[in-house]
C-alpha positions as CSV (number, residue, x, y, z in Angstrom):
1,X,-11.8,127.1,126.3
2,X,-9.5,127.8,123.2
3,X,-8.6,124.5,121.1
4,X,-5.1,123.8,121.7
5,X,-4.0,121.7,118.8
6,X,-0.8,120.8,120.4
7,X,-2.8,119.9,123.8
8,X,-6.0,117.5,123.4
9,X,-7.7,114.0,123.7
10,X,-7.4,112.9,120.1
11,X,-9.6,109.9,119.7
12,X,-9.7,109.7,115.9
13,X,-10.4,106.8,113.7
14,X,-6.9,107.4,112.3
15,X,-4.3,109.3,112.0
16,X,-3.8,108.9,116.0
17,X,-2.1,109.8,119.3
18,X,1.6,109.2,118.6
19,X,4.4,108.6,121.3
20,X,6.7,110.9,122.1
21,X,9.6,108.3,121.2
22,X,7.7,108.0,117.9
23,X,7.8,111.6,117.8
24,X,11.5,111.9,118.6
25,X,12.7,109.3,115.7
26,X,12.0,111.7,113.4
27,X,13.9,114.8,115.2
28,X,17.3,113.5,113.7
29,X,19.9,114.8,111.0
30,X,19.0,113.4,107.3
31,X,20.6,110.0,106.9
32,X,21.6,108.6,103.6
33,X,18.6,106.4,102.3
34,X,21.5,103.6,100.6
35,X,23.6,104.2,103.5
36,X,24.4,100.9,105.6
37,X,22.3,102.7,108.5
38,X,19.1,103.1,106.7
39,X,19.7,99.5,105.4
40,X,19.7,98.0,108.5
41,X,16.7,100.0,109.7
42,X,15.1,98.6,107.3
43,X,16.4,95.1,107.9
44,X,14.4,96.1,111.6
45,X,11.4,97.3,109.9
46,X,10.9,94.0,107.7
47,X,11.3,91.7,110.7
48,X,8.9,93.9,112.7
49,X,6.7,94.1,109.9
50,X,6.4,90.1,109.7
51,X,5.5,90.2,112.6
52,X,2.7,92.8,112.7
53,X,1.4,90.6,109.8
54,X,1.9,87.0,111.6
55,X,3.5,86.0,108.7
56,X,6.8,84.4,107.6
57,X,5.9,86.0,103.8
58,X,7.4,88.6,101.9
59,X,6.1,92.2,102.9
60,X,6.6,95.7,101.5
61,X,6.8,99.3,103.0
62,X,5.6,101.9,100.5
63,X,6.2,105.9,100.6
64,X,2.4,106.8,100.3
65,X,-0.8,106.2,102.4
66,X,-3.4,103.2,102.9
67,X,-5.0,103.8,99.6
68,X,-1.0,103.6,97.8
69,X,-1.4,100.3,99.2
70,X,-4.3,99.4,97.8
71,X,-3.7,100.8,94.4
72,X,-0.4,98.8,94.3
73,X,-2.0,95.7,95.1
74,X,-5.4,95.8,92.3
75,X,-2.7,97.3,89.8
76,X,0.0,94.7,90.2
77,X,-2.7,92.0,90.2
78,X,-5.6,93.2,87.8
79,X,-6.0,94.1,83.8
80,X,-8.8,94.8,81.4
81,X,-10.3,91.2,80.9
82,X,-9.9,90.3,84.7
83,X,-12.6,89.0,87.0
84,X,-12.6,90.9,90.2
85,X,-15.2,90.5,93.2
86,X,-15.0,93.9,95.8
87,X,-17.8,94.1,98.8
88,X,-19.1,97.8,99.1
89,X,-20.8,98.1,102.3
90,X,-18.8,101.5,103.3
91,X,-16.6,103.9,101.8
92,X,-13.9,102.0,101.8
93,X,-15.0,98.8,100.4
94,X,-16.6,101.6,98.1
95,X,-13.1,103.0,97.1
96,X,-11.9,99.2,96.9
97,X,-14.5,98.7,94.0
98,X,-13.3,101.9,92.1
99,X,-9.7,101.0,92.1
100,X,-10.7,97.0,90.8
101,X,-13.3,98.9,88.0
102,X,-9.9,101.3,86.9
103,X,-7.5,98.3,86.3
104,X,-9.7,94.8,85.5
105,X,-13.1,93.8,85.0
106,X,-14.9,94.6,88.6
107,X,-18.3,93.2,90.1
108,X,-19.3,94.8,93.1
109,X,-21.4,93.6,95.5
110,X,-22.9,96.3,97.1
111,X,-24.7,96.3,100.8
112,X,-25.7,99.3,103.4
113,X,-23.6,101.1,105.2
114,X,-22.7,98.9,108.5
115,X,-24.6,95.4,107.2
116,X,-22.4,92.6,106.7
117,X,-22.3,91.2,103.1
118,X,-24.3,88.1,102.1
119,X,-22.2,85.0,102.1
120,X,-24.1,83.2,99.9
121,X,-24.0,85.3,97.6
122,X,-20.5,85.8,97.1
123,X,-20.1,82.3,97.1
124,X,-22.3,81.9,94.1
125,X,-20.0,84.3,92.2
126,X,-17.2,82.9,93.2
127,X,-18.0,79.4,92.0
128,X,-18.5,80.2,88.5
129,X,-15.0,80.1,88.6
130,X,-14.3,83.3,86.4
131,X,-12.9,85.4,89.4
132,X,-9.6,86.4,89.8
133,X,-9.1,88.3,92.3
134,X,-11.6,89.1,95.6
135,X,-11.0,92.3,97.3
136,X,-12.0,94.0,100.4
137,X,-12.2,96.2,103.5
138,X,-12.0,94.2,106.4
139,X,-13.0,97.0,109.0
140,X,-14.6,99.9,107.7
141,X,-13.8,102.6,110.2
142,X,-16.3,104.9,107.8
143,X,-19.0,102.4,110.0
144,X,-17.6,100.9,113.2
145,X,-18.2,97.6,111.3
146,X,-15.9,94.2,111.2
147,X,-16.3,92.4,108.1
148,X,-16.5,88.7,108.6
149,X,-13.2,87.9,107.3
150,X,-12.3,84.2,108.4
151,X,-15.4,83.1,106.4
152,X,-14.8,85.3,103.0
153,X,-10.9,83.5,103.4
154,X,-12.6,80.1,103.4
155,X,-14.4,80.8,100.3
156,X,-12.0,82.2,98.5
157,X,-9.2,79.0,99.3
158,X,-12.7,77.0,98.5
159,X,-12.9,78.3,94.9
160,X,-8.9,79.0,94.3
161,X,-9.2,83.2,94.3
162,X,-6.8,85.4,95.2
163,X,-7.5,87.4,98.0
164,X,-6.8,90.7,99.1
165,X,-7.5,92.7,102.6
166,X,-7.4,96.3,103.3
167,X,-6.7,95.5,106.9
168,X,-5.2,99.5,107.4
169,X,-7.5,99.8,110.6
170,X,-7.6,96.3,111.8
171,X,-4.3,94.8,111.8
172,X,-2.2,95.8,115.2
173,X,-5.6,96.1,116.8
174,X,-7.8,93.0,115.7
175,X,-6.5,89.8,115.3
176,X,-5.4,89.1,111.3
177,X,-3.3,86.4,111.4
178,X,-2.3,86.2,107.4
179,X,-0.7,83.3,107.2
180,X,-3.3,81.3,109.2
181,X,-6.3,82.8,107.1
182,X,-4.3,82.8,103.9
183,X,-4.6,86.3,102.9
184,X,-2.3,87.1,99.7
185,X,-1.9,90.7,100.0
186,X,-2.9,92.2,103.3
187,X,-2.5,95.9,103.5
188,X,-2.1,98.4,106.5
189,X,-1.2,102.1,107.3
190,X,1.4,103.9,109.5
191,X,-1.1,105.8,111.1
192,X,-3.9,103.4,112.2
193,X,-2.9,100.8,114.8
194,X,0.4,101.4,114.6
195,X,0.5,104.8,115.7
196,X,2.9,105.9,114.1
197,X,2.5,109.3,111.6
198,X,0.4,108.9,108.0
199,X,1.9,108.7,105.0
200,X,3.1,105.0,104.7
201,X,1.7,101.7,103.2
202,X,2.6,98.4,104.8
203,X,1.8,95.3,103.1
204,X,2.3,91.5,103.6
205,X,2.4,89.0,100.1
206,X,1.7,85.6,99.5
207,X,4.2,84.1,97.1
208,X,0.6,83.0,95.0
209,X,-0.1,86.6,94.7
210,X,3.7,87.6,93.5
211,X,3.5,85.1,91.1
212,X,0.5,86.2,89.8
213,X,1.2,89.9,89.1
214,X,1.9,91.3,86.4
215,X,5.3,92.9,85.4
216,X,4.6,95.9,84.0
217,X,1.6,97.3,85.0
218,X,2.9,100.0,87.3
219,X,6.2,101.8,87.9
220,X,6.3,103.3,91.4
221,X,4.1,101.0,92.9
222,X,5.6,98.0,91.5
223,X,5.3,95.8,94.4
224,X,7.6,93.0,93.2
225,X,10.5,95.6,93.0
226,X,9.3,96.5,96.3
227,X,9.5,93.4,98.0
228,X,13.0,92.1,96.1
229,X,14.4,95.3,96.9
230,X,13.6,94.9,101.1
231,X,13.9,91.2,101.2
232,X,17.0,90.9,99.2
233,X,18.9,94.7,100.1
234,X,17.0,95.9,102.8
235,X,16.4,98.8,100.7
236,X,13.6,100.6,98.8
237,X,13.4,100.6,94.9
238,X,12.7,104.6,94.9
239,X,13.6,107.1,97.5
240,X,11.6,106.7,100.3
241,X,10.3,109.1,103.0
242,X,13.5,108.4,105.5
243,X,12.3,110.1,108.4
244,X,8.8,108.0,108.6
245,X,10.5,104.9,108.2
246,X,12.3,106.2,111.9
247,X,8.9,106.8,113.3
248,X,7.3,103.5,112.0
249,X,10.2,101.6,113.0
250,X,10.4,103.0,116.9
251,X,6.0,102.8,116.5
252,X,6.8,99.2,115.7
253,X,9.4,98.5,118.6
254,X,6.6,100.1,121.3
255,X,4.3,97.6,119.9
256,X,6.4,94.2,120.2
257,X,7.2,95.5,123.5
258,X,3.1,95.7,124.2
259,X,2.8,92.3,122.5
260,X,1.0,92.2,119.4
261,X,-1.8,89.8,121.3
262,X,-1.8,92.5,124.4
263,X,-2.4,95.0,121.9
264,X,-5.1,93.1,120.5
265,X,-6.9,92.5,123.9
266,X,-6.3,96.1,125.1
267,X,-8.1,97.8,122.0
268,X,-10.5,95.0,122.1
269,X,-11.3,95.7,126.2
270,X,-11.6,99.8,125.4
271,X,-13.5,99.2,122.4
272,X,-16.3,96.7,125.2
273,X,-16.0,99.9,127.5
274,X,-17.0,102.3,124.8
275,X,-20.2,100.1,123.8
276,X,-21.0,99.9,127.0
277,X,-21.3,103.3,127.7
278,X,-23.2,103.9,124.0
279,X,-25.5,101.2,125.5
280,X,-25.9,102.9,129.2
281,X,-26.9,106.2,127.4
282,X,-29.6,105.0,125.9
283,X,-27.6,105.1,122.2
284,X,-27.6,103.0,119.5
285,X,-24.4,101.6,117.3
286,X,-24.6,102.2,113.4
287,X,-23.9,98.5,113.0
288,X,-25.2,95.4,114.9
289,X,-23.6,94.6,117.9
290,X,-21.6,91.5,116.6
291,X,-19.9,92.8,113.7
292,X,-19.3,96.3,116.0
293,X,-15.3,97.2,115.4
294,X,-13.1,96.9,117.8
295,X,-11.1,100.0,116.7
296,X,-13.6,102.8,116.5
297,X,-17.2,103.0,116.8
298,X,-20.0,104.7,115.5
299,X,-22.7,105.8,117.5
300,X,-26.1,107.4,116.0
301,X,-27.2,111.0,117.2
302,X,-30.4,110.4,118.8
303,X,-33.4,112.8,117.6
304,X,-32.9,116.4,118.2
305,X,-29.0,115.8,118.7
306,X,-27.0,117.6,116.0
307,X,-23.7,117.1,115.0
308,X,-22.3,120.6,116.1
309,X,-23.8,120.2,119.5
310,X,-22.1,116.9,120.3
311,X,-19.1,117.3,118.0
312,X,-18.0,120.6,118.1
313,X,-18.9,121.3,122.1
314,X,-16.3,118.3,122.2
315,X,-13.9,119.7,120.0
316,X,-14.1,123.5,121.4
317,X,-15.3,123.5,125.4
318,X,-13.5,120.0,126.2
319,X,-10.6,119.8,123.8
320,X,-12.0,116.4,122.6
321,X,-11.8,115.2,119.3
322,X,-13.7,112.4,117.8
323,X,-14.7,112.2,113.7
324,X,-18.2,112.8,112.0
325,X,-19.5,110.9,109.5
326,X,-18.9,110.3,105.6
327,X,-21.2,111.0,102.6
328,X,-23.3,110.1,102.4
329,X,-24.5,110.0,105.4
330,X,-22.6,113.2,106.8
331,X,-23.9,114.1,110.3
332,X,-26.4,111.3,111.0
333,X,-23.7,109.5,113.5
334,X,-20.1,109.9,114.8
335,X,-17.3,108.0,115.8
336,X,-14.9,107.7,118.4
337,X,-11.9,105.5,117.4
338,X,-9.9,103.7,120.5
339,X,-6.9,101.9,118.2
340,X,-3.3,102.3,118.7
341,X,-2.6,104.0,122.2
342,X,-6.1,104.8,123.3
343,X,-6.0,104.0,127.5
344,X,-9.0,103.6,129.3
345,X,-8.2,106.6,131.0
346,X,-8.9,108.3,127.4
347,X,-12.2,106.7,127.1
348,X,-13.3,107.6,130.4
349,X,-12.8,111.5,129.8
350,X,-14.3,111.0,126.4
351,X,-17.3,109.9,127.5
352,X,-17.7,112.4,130.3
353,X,-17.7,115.1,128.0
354,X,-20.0,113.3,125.4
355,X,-22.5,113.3,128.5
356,X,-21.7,116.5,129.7
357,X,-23.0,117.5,125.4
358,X,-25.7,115.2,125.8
359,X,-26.9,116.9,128.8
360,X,-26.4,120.4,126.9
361,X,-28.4,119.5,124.1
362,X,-31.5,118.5,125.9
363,X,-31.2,114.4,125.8
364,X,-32.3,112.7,128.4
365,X,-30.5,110.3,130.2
366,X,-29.1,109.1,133.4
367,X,-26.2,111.4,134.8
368,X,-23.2,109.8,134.8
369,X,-24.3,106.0,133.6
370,X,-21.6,106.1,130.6
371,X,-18.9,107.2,132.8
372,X,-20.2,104.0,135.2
373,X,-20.3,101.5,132.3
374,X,-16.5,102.5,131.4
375,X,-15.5,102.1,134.8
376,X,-16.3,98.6,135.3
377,X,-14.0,97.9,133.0
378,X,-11.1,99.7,134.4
């Protein structure tokens, strides 16, 4: 079989399937970005957004992706002489440090890949009362790993920090209610849970966080101008990417038709299929079973199972894409995400193949017990 790019299973940890409708937004004329039209899409987008969030709060849509977002957020908030905590136990907690090191005065407490973080010990940092700012990835797709944010939130309220979530793969498919766990800047992306096409940054702000950015301390990514401009004009500060804000909008619309909490419990019943199977193949999850995401998971290659023979037979004799692993720790496990639009019917065909691989590459196991596990659940 030939790859068809244009006809596959995509079951990537992000970017991700996209509806046709999604698809068809963007297949219009160019509309003027301070026209009344584009206004009152965004007037849609910021009421849709709020509600993504669960929050009454100010949110902003930037032109850039998930790590835009994040860069807004530590620059708007941090500067040399600023106390920030970040929690490195994957690449993106890892990036997460890097950007609070560039703009303030950055501690990172750094665990292994797919371990949660040590409570106590952030706690302990946080009560010398010097910290500013806490930051960090609440599910690290790089690890099929769910960081324990209610309890980090209670700790930060506990000793007054700010905090601030990269929730770009968890919100729209795990439950982050922001105003309920009093997260002050929560960040997303088009192309995670939404579904919608990469290449914009969604983020939800706590009027303690807007007061305590700075002015100055970037120009594009200012995110006060950003949120004035949307909340006040429905408009952007800069010109935006037009055509994405049509996809994310009509991404936005299929979701509140779903039902955020629908959403929720339909990723989170895929994502109890896919262990399942993991578990009936005699595989093992990077991460423990109780912080195991709900939006992709990572399964290790048993011995003797390499990454081209499970992997790339997906990719070129099925037409089934999953992702690899990251450095570094590139092709010790992959990952099959199931966020945004992933059916069961999806999963099902995924697994199959990962069997039929399995099979190919000399692992033993019992034919057909993955495919069994997913369809109890159907």
């Amino acid at each position: 079989m030939v790859f068809d790019i244009q006809d596959n299973i995509f079951m990537l940890a992000g970017p991700v399937k996209i509806h046709p409708r999604v698809l068809k937004a963007m297949n219009t004329p160019s509309i003027g970005h301070r026209s009344p039209e584009f206004s009152e899409v965004n007037r849609e987008l910021r009421e849709l957004t709020q509600y993504l969030f669960q929050t009454k709060g100010d949110v902003a849509i930037l032109t850039g992706s998930g790590t835009a977002g994040m860069d807004a957020a530590l620059s708007n908030l941090l500067k040399k002489g600023d106390k920030a905590l970040t929690i490195n136990n994957g690449k993106f907690g890892e990036r997460m440090g890097q950007l609070a090191k560039l703009y303030g005065d950055a501690t990172e407490l750094v665990y292994p890949w797919g371990t949660p973080p040590d409570l106590g010990e952030i706690e302990e940092m946080l009560s010398k009362g010097e910290t500013k700012v806490l930051a960090f990835t609440h599910n690290e797709t790089s690890t099929g790993f769910t960081n324990p944010l209610p309890e980090i939130s209670k700790l930060c309220q506990k000793h007054d920090v700010i905090l601030v979530t990269d929730g770009i793969t968890s919100v729209g498919g795990i439950d982050v209610p922001v105003d309920k766990l009093k997260i002050d800047v929560c960040i997303t992306g088009s192309q995670k849970c939404i579904a919608a096409p990469a290449g914009l940054a969604l983020l939800s702000v706590s009027e303690r966080a807007m007061e305590a950015m700075y002015d100055n301390t970037s120009y594009y990514l200012n995110i006060k101008k950003h949120v004035k401009k949307l909340r006040d004009d429905d408009q952007t500060p800069y010109t935006p990417a037009v055509h994405l804000h049509l996809a994310l909008l009509e991404a936005l619309r299929i979701l509140k038709e779903e039902g955020l909490e629908n959403r929720i419990k339909r990723t989170g019943r895929v994502a109890e299929a896919c262990r399942a199977a993991v578990e009936a193949l005699g595989l093992e999850l990077l991460p423990e079973k109780d912080y195991a995401s709900n939006t992709v998971t990572a399964i290790k290659y048993p011995d003797g199972v390499s990454d081209k023979d499970v992997r790339g037979r997906l990719k070129e004799e099925y037409g089934i894409i999953v992702a690899g692993s990251q450095a570094p720790h590139k092709g010790e496990f992959f990952r099959i995400g199931h966020m945004g639009l992933v059916q069961m019917r999806e999963l099902l065909a995924t697994i199959g193949a990962i069997e039929a691989s399995l099979a190919k590459a000399g692992y033993k196991f019992e034919k057909g017990a993955g495919v069994a596990a997913v369809e109890d659940f159907m």
